[in-house]
C-alpha positions in Angstrom: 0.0 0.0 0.0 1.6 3.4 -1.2 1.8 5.7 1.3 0.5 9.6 1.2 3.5 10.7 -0.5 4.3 7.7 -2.5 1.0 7.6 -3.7 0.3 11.5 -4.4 3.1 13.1 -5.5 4.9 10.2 -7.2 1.4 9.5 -9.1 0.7 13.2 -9.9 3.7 14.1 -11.8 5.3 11.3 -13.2 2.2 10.3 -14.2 3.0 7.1 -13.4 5.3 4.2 -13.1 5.1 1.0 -14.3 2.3 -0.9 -12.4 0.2 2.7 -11.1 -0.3 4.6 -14.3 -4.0 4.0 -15.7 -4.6 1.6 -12.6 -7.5 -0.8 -12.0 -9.0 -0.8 -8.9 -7.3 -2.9 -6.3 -10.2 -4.5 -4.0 -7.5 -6.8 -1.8 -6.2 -3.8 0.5 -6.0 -4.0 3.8 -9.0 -2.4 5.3 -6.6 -1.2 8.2 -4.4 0.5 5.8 -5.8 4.7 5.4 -6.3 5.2 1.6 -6.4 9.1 0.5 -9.1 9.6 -1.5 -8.9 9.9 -5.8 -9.6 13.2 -5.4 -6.7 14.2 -3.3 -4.7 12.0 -5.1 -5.3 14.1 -8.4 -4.8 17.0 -6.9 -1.5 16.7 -5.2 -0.1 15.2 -8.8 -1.4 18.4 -10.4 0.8 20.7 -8.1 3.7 18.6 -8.0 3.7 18.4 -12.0 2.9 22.3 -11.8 5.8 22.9 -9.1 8.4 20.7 -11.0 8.0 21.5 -14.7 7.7 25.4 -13.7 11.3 25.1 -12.2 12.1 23.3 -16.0 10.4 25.3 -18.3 11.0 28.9 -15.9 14.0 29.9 -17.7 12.3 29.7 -21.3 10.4 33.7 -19.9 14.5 34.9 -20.3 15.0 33.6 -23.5 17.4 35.8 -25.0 19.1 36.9 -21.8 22.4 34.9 -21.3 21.0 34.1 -17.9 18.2 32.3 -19.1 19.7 30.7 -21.6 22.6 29.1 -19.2 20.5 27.7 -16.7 18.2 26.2 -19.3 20.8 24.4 -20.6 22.2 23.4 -17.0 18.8 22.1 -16.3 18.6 20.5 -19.4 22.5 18.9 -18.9 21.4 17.7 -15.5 18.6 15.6 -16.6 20.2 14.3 -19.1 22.9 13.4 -16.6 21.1 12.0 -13.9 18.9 10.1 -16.3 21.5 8.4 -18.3 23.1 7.9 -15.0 19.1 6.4 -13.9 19.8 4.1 -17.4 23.2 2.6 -16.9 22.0 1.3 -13.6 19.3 -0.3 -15.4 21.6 -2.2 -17.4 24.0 -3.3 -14.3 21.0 -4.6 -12.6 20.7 -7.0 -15.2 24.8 -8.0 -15.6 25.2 -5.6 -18.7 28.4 -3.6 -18.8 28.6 0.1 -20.7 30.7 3.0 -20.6 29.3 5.1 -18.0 31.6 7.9 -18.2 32.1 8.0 -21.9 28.0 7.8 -22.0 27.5 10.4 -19.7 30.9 12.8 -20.7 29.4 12.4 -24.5 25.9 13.4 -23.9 27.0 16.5 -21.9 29.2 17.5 -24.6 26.4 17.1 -27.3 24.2 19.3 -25.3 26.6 21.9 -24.8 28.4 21.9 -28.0 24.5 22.1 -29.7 23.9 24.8 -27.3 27.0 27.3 -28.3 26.3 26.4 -31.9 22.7 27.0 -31.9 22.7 30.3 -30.4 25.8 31.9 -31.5 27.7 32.9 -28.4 31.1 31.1 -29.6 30.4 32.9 -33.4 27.1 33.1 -35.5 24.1 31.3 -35.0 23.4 28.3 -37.2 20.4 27.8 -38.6 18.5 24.5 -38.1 19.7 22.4 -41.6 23.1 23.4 -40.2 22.4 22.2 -36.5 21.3 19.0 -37.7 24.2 18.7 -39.4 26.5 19.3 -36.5 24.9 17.4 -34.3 25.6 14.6 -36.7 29.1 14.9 -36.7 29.1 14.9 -32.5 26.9 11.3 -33.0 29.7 9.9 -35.3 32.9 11.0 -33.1 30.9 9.3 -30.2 30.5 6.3 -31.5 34.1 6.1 -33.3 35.4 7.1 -29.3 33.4 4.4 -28.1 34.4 1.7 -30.6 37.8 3.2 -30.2 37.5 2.6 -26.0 36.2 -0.9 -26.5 39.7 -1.8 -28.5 41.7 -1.1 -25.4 39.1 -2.6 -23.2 41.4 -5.0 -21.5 38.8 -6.6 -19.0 35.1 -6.1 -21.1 35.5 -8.4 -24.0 31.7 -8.5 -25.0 32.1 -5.6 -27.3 28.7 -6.2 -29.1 27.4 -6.0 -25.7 28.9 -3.2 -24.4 29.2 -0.9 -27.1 25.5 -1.2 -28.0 24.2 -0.9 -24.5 26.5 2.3 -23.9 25.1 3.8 -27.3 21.5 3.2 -26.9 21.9 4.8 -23.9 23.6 8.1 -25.5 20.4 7.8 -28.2 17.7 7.3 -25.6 18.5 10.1 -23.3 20.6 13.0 -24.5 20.4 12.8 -28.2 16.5 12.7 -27.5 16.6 15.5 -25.1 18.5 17.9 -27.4 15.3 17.8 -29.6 13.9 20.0 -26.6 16.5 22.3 -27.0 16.5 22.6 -30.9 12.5 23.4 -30.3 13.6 25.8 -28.0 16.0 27.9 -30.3 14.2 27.1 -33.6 14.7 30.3 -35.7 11.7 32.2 -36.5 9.3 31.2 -34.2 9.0 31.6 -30.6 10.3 28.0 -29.6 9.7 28.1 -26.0 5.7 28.0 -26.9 6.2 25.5 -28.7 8.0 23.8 -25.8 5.2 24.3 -23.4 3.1 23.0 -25.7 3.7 19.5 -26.4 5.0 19.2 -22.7 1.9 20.6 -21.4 -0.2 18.1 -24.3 2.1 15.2 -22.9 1.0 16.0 -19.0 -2.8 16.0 -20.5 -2.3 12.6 -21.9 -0.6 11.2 -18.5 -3.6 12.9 -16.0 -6.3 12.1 -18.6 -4.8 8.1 -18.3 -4.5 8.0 -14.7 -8.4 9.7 -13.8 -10.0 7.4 -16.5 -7.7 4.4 -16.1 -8.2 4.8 -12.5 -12.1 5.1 -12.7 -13.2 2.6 -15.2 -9.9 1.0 -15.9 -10.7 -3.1 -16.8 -9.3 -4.4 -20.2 -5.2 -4.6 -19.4 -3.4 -3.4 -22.7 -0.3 -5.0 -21.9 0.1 -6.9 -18.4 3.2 -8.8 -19.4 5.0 -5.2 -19.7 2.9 -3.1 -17.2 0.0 -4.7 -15.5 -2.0 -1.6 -14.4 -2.5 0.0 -17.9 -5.8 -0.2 -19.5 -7.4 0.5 -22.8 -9.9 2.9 -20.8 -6.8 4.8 -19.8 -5.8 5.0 -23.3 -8.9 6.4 -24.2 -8.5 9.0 -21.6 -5.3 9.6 -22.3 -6.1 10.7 -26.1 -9.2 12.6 -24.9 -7.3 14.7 -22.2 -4.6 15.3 -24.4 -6.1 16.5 -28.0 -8.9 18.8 -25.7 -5.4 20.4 -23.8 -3.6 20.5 -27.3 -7.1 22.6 -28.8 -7.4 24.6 -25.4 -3.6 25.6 -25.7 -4.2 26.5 -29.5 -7.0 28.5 -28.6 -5.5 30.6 -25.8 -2.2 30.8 -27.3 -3.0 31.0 -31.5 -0.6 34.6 -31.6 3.0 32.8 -30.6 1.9 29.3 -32.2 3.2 30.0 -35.6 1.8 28.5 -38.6 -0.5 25.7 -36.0 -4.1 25.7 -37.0 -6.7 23.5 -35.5 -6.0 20.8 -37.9 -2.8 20.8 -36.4 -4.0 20.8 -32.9 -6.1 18.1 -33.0 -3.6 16.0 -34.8 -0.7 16.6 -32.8 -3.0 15.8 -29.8 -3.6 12.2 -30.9 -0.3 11.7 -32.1 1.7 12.9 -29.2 -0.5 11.2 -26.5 -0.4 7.5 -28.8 4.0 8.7 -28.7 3.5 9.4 -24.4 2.0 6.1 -24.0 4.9 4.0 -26.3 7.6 5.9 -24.3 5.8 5.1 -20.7 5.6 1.2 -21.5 9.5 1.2 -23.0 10.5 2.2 -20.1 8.3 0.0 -17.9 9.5 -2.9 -20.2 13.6 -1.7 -18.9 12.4 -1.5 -15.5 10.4 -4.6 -15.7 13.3 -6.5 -17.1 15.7 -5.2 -14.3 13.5 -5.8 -11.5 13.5 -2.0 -10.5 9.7 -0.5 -9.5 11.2 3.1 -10.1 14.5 4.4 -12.1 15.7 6.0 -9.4 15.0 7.6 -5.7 16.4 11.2 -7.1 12.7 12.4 -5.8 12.0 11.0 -2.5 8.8 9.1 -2.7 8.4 10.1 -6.2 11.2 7.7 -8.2 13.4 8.4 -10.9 14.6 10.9 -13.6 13.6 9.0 -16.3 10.5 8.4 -14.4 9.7 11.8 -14.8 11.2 11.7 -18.8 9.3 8.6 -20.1 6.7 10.0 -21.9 8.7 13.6 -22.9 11.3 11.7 -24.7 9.9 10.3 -28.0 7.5 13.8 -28.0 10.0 16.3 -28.1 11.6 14.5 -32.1 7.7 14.8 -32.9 7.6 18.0 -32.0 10.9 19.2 -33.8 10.0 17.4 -36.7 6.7 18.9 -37.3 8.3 22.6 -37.0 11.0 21.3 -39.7 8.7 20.1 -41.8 4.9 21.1 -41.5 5.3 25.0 -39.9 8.7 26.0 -42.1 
């Protein structure tokens, strides 16, 4: 039985772990055991997701300003830190060797060299054909260093092993969470709207899976990976999220360049259906190393890539569309 905070903040904004999001009801608790009530439950979620992604996304009202810029990208370095950090211990659980260092040193270099190039405080900005382009070339001299480690790897001899565990984890978590940061610098529109929006659309589609899931929740969509999800949750989940993608439009149409509510509602569906795959990966890694949560980075709450699962596969989506719907 979860207790208060286990149960309420943990379940509010992660929105959820592996066995909790879209839950069925459980009627084989101990009576003796105090159980808050759904409502309460909803609402402390609500203000720790409010609380923790307003420290995140704060820094996007100085964009422009050095300040802002630097401690958006330390914010964005440190999750990518402690997450990959969250990842490699995933793999040791299960007897898999990687590179930490090499993971973790590589992915803070991609953020920070994509940083300088993309907003031009080492020379000009690039544009975003050009960032893509550089941010190729850091991919490639990762994995030639990491091939190149693996040679003199004197006690590791599984290089297939190795070297594809330690790369995966480089894709999974910093090379995905630079998409964030190429939204949030995308020339000519005003990227950190576009930022709040498909995190905010991707929050929608966690709540709306957790209130249905948790009211009406029956027909498991995949017990084998994560027991508690339902296909009532995934209804939920698209609902919440496509209504929050159209009331964002609405209140926001003036810095939501070139979106119209064609867009909306698509971007809705597509983003939520994108949260739900990235939530069940990562429950299928956690399920698969015997780990409940990532991590105990937020006490009571769990892990960094807890809190990531369902950003990570959004934020290409969201890049992707600007690159090639909007410009």
């Amino acid at each position: 039985m979860y207790t208060f905070c286990e149960y309420g903040f943990r379940e509010l904004f992660l929105v959820p772990g592996p066995d909790t999001y879209w839950m069925s009801h459980h009627k084989n608790e101990s009576k003796s055991s105090a159980k808050p009530s759904k409502g309460k439950v909803f609402l402390n979620r609500l203000i720790s997701t409010i609380i923790l992604w307003g420290i995140i996304l704060a820094p996007g009202f100085l964009q422009g300003h050095i300040a802002g810029d630097y401690i958006f990208l330390f914010l964005l370095m440190s999750l990518s830190f402690l997450g990959l950090k969250e990842f490699h211990h995933l793999a040791q659980s299960k007897g898999i060797f990687c590179f930490q260092r090499l993971g973790q040193s590589g992915g803070l270099i991609l953020l920070g060299s994509t940083f300088f190039y993309l907003t031009g405080y080492w020379e000009r900005a690039a544009g975003n054909s050009r960032a893509n382009d550089f941010e190729t070339a850091i991919v490639v001299l990762f994995v030639l260093c990491l091939c190149t480690r693996q040679l003199f790897s004197k006690h590791h001899p599984a290089a297939l092993v190795s070297i594809s565990t330690t790369l995966f984890g480089f894709i999974y978590v910093p090379w995905l969470l630079n998409f964030i940061q190429k939204i949030y610098f995308f020339t000519g529109i005003a990227g950190i709207h576009y930022v709040f929006f498909f995190v905010l659309v991707t929050k929608f589609s966690d709540m709306g899976g957790y209130v249905v899931g948790s009211l009406i929740g029956r027909h498991k969509v995949i017990p084998r990976v994560s027991p508690g999800k339902t296909w009532e949750g995934l209804a939920g989940a698209l609902l919440f999220s496509t209504g929050g993608s159209v009331l964002f439009f609405i209140l926001d149409k003036a810095n939501l360049t070139g979106m119209d509510l064609r867009h909306a509602i698509a971007l809705g569906i597509i983003l939520s259906l994108a949260a739900v795959i990235g939530d069940l990966i990562e429950s299928l890694f956690k399920r698969e190393a015997g780990i409940k949560d990532s991590g105990k980075f937020f006490p009571g709450i769990g892990g960094i890539l807890d809190l990531l699962d369902s950003i990570l596969f959004n934020a290409p989506i969201m890049y992707l569309y600007l690159r090639h719907v909007i410009m």
